[in-house]
C-alpha positions as CSV (number, residue, x, y, z in Angstrom):
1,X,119.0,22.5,32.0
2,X,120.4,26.1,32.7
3,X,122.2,26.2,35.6
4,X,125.3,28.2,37.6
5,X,128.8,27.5,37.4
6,X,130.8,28.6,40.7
7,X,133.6,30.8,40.9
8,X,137.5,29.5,40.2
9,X,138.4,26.2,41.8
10,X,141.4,24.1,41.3
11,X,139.3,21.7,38.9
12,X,138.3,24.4,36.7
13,X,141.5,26.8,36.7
14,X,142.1,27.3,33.1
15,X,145.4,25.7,31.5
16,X,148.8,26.9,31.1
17,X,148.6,27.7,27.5
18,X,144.9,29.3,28.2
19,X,146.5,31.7,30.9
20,X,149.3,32.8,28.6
21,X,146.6,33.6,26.1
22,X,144.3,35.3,27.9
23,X,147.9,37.5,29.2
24,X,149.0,38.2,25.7
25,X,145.6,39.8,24.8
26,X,145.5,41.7,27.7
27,X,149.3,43.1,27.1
28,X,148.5,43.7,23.4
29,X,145.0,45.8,24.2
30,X,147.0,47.9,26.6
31,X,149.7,48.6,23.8
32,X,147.2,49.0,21.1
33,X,144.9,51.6,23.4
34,X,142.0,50.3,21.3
35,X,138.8,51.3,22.2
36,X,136.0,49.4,23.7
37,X,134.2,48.4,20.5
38,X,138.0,46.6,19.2
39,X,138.1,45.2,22.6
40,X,135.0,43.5,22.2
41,X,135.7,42.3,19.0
42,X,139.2,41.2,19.5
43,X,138.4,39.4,22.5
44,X,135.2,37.5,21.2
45,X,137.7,36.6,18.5
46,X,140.1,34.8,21.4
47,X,137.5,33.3,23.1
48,X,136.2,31.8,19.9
49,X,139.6,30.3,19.7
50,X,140.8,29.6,23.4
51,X,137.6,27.5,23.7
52,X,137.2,26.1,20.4
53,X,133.7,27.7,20.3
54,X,131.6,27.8,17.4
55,X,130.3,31.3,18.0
56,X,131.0,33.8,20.7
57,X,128.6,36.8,21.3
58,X,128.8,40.1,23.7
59,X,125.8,41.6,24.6
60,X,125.4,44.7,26.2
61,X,122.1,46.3,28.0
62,X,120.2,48.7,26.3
63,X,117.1,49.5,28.2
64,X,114.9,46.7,28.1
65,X,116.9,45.2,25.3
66,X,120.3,43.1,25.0
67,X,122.1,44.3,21.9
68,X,124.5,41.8,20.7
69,X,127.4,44.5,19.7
70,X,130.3,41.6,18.5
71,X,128.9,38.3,17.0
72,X,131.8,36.1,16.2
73,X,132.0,32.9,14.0
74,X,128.5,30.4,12.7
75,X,126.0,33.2,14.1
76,X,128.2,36.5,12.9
77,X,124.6,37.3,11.5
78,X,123.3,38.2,15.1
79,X,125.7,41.1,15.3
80,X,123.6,44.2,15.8
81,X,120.5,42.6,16.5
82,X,118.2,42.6,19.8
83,X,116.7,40.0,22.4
84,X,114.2,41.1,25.2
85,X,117.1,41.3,28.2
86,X,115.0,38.9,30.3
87,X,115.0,36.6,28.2
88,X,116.9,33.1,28.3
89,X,120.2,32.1,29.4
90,X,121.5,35.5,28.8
91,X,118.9,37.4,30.5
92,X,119.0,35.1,33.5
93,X,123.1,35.7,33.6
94,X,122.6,39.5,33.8
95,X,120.2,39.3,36.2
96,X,121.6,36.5,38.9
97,X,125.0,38.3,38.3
98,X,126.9,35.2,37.5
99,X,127.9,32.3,35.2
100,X,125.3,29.8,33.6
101,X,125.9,27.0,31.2
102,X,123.3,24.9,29.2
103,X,124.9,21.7,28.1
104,X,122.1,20.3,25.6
105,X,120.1,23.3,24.0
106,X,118.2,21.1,22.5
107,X,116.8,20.3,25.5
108,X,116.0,24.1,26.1
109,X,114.9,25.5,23.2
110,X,114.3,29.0,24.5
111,X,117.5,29.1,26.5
112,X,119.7,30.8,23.2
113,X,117.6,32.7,20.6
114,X,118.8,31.6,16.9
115,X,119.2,27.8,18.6
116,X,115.9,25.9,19.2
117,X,116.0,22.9,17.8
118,X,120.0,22.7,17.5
119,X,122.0,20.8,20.1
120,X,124.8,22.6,21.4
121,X,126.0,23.6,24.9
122,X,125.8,27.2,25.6
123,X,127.7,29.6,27.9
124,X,127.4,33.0,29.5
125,X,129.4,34.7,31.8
126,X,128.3,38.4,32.9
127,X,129.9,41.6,32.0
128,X,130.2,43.4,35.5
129,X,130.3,47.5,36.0
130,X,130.6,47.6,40.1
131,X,127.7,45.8,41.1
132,X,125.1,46.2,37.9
133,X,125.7,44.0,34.7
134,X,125.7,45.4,32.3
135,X,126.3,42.4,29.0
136,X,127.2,39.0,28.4
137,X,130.1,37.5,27.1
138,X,128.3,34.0,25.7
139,X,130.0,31.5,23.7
140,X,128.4,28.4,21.9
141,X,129.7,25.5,21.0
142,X,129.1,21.2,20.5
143,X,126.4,19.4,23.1
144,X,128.7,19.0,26.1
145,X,131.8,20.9,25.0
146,X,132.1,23.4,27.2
147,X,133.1,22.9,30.7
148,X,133.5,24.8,33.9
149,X,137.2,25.2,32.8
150,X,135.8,26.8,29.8
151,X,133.5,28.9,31.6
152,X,136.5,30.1,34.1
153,X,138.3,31.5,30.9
154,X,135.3,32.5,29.6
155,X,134.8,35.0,33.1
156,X,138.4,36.0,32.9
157,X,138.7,37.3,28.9
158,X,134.7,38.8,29.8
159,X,137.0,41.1,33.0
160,X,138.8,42.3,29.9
161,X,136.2,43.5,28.3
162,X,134.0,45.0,31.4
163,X,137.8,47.3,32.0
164,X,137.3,48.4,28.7
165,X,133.9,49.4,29.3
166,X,134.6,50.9,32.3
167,X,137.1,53.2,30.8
168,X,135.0,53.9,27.9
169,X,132.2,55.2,30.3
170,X,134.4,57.0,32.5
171,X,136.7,58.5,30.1
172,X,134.8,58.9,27.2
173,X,136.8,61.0,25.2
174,X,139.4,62.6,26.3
175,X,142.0,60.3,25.7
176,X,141.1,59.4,22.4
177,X,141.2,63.3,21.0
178,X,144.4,63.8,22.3
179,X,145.9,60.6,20.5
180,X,144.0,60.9,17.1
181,X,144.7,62.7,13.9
182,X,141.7,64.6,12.8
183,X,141.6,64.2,9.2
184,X,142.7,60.7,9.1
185,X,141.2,59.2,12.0
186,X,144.2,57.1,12.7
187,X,146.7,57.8,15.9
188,X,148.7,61.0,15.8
189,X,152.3,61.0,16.2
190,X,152.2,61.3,20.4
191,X,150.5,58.2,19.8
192,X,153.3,56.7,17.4
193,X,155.4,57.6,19.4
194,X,153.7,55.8,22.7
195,X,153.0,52.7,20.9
196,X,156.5,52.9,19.2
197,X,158.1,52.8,22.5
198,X,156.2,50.2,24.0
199,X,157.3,47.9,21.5
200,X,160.6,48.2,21.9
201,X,160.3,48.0,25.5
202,X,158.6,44.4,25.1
203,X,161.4,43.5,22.4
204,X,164.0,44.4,25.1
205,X,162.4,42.5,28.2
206,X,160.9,39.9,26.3
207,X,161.9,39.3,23.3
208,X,158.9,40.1,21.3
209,X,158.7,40.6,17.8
210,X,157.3,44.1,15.7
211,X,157.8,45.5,12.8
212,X,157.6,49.1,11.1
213,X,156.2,50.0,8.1
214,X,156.7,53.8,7.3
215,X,154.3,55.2,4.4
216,X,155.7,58.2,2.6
217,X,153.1,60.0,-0.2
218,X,156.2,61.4,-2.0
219,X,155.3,64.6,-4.0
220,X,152.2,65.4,-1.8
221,X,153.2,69.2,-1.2
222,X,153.8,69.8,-4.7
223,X,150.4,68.2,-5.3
224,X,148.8,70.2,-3.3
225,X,150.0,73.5,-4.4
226,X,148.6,72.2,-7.8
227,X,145.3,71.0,-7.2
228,X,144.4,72.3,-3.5
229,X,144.5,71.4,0.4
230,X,141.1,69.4,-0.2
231,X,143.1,67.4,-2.7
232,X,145.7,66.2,-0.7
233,X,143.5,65.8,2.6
234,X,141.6,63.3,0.4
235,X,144.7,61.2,-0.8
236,X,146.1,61.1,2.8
237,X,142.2,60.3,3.7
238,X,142.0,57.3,1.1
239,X,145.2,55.9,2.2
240,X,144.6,56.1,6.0
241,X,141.2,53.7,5.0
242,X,143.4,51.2,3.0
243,X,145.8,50.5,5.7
244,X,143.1,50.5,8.1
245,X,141.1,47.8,5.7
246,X,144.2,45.6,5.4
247,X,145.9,45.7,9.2
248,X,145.0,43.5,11.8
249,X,143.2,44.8,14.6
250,X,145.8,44.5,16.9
251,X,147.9,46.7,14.6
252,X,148.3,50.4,15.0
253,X,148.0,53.1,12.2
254,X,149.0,56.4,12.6
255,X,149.8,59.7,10.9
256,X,153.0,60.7,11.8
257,X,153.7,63.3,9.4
258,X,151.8,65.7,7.2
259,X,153.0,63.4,4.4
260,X,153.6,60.2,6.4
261,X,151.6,57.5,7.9
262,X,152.7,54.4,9.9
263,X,151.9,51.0,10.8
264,X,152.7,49.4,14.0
265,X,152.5,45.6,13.7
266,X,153.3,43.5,17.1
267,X,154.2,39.7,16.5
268,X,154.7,40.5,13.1
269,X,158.4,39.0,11.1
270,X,159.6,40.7,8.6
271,X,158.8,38.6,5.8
272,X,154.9,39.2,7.9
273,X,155.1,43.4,7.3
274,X,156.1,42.9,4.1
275,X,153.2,40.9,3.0
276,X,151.1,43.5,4.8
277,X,152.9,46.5,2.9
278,X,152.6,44.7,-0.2
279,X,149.1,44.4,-0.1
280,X,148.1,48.3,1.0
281,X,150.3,49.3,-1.8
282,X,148.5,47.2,-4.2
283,X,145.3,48.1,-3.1
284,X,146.0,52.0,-3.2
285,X,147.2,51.6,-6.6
286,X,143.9,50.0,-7.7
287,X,142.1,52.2,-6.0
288,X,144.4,55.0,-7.5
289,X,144.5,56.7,-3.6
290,X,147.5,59.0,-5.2
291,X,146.8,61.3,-7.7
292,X,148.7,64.5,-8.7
293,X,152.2,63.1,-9.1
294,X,152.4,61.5,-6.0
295,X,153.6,58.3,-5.4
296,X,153.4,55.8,-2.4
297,X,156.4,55.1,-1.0
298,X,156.7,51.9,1.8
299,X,159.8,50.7,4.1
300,X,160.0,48.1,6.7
301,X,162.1,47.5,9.6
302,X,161.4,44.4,11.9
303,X,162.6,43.8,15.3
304,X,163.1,40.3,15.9
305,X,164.6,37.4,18.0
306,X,166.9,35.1,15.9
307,X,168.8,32.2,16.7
308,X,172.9,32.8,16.8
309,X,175.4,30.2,15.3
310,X,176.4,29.2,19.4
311,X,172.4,28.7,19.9
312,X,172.2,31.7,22.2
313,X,169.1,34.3,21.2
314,X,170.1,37.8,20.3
315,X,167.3,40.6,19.1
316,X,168.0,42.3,16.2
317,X,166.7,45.0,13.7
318,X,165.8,43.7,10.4
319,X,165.6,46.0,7.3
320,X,164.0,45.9,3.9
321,X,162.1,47.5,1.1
322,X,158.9,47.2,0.3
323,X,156.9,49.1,-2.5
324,X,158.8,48.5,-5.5
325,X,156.2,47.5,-7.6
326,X,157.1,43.6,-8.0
327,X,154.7,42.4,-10.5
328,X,154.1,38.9,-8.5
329,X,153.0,40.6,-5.9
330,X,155.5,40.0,-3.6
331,X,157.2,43.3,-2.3
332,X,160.7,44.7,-2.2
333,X,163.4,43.0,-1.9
334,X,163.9,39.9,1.1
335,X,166.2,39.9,4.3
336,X,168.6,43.2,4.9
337,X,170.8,44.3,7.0
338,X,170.3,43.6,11.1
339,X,170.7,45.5,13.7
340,X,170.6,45.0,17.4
341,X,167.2,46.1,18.9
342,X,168.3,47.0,21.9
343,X,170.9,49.2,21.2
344,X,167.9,51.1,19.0
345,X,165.9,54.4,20.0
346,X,162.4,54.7,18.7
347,X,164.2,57.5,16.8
348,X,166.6,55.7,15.1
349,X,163.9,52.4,13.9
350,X,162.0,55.4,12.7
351,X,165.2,57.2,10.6
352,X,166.0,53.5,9.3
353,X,162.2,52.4,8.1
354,X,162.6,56.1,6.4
355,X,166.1,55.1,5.1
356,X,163.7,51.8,3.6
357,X,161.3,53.5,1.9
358,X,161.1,52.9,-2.3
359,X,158.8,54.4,-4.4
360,X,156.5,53.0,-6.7
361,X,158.2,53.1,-10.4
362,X,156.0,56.3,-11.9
363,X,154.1,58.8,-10.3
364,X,150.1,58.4,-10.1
């Protein structure tokens, strides 16, 4: 049967591991600056995975309806579609203001729409703006998998997302025009530069890993002097979608440049950007996204934590090239010089991923 799950006790404080999850997604939204919709999605995607859920589902209030705006995992098919907001475990959630869990839907077959006759345990935590909720974080998984423990996490990674909707109401633009590049759509350089530098800052204080991939469209001046301004706006336009298509949302892409774009990857080795440079610089080339003469140019630096022969940890700046052109697909050439990551300014990662860069073999 439906029924509340009480606030935080000792019993069903989540884990260790669970809390250093639930930390590392809020400290990676914050760097990203994503925006509510990529904080919906990226957190359904860590629920899914801190609770070994099936499916996990946000649900937002639209008048009389709840619109399921993230659908993650077996029912990814719900996303976009619309339940009466009163109804089942959801609709009581949102309007109790609080936690409810169905261990046996089978046993309630109205509680979770897309579920009658399935047996599964079902949980939804509400998505609180003040005093009014306003969505659902719900997650689905096996008859009696989920417990209160679950459902504790559950209410913590759904706080994430009601801060993000909390900005996004408040602040609805502003923020977001003054870090975005027009014609691209992806973060402007202030916003490189931001990102860049909270990076390193993590690198330095806690040793986390990121890496830099600088895109160059070499030639894209003289192409457009050729052929136009609408030319080369759609080039830099087509290349800005690949990388988006091909990065992680966690990543950041950026236009740093009139002629350069970036990639901000967090957690990410170098061997990691590489595979990820390799595969935008494929795709563009099917996709022939440089025309004119211009050719794609791609370099990566990594910040990372290796292991020293004494044992002891040290950070260091790893360099390679990526964009040659192998043809198995694998990128530029593997490992590089190092460098010592905090000894590095943002400026100088930036000047070595340009001093990186190689150009495909012939222009486009």
């Amino acid at each position: 049967m439906m029924r509340p799950v009480a606030s935080s006790t000792t019993s069903s404080t989540p884990s260790p591991s669970r809390l250093l999850a639930i930390v590392e997604l809020q400290n990676a939204i914050a760097a990203a600056a994503m925006n509510a919709d990529e904080v919906m999605t990226i957190t359904a995607d860590r629920a899914r995975s801190v609770l070994a859920a099936d499916s996990v589902l946000v649900g937002l209030v639209e008048g009389d309806d709840l619109v399921f705006r993230t659908a993650i995992g077996a029912m990814a098919e719900l996303a976009g579609s619309r339940a009466p907001r009163a109804s089942g475990l959801a609709g009581r959630c949102i309007a109790e203001r609080r936690a409810m869990r169905v261990d046996d839907t089978a046993a309630e077959p109205h509680a979770v729409a897309g579920l009658a006759g399935h047996a599964a345990s079902v949980a939804c935590v509400p998505l609180l703006y003040g005093e009014i909720a306003v969505g659902v974080l719900q997650a689905v998984a096996g008859r009696g998998a989920l417990s209160d423990e679950d459902v504790e996490a559950l209410r913590m990674l759904a706080q994430i997302i009601a801060i993000a909707l909390h900005r996004a109401y408040t602040y609805p633009r502003p923020r977001y025009d003054s870090l975005q590049d027009a014609l691209t759509g992806l973060g402007n350089r202030r916003a490189f530069d931001e990102r860049l530098e909270a990076e390193l800052n993590r690198n330095r204080r806690f040793g986390h890993s990121f890496s830099l991939a600088l895109v160059q469209l070499d030639g894209l001046e003289s192409a457009i002097d050729r052929h136009g301004q609408a030319a080369g706006d759609e080039m830099l336009r087509r290349i800005a979608m690949i990388l988006k298509a091909h990065t992680r949302m966690i990543d950041g892409c950026f236009r740093i440049r009139a002629d350069g774009l970036a990639i901000v990857m967090p957690g990410t080795s170098l061997h990691g950007a590489q595979i990820v440079a390799e595969r935008c610089r494929v795709h563009s080339a099917e996709a022939r996204a440089c025309e004119g003469g211009v050719r794609l140019g791609i370099g990566v630096v990594a910040a990372v934590e290796r292991s020293e022969t004494g044992g002891r940890a040290s950070r260091g700046l790893e360099r390679s090239d990526a964009g040659t052109g192998d043809s198995d697909g694998t990128g530029g050439g593997a490992g590089g010089r190092a460098f010592r990551a905090s000894d590095e300014t943002a400026t100088q990662i930036l000047a070595r991923a340009a001093a990186a860069l190689a150009l495909d073999s012939e222009p486009a």
